[in-house]
C-alpha positions, 0 to 999 in steps of 0.5 A: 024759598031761595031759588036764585042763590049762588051756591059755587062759581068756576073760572075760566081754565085749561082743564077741558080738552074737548066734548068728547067723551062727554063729561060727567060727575058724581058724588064721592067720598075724598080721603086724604093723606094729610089736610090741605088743599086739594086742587080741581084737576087732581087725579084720584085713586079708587079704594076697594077698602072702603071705596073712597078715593085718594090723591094720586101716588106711587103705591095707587096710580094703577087705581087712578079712576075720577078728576076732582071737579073743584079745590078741596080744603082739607081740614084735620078732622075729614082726614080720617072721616073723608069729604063728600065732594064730586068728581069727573068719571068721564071726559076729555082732558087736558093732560097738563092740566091735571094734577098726578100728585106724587106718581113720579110721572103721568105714565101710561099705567096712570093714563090706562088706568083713566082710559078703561073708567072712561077718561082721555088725556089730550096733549094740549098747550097749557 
């Protein structure tokens, strides 16, 4: 048994805005518009098609529901199919640290939408 093998690493960086509400993640299944990367931090949207989640745009940001924990490669293939991969449901964060994808702004339909699933966006410096 491999019981001391590093299965991921974190930087330091300004995501975070403070403990409370505390954070917590789950596992779900990222559908993406096109394949790229996805960087930590970026808002997702929920799907009640499928129930899977999307990078934030015009069309879903009333969706806007979990922050992507870590980058996400998205090859060609997972476009379709989607990518396990966990998300933050709940925490404080730093508002400039987020990534609102293509809303044209993080308005207050996306910073609502966040709110009412359990996450708070702090005006912090970046």
């Amino acid at each position: 048994m491999d019981l001391a093998r590093k299965v991921g690493e974190c930087s330091v960086d300004n995501l975070f805005a403070g403990v409370f509400p505390r954070s917590d993640t789950a596992g779900i299944t990222l559908r993406a518009t096109k394949a790229g990367l996805i960087k930590r931090g970026a808002i997702l949207a929920y799907s009640e098609d499928d129930g899977s989640y999307a990078p934030l745009t015009e069309e879903n940001k009333a969706n806007a529901s979990v922050i992507l924990c870590d980058d996400v490669d998205v090859q060609e293939g997972d476009v379709a199919g989607g990518v396990k991969t966990a998300a933050y449901v709940s925490g404080n964060f730093n508002r400039n640290a987020v990534d609102h994808g293509t809303a044209s702004a993080l308005d207050h339909v996306i910073t609502n939408s966040l709110r009412l699933n359990g996450i708070k966006l702090t005006d912090m410096a970046e």
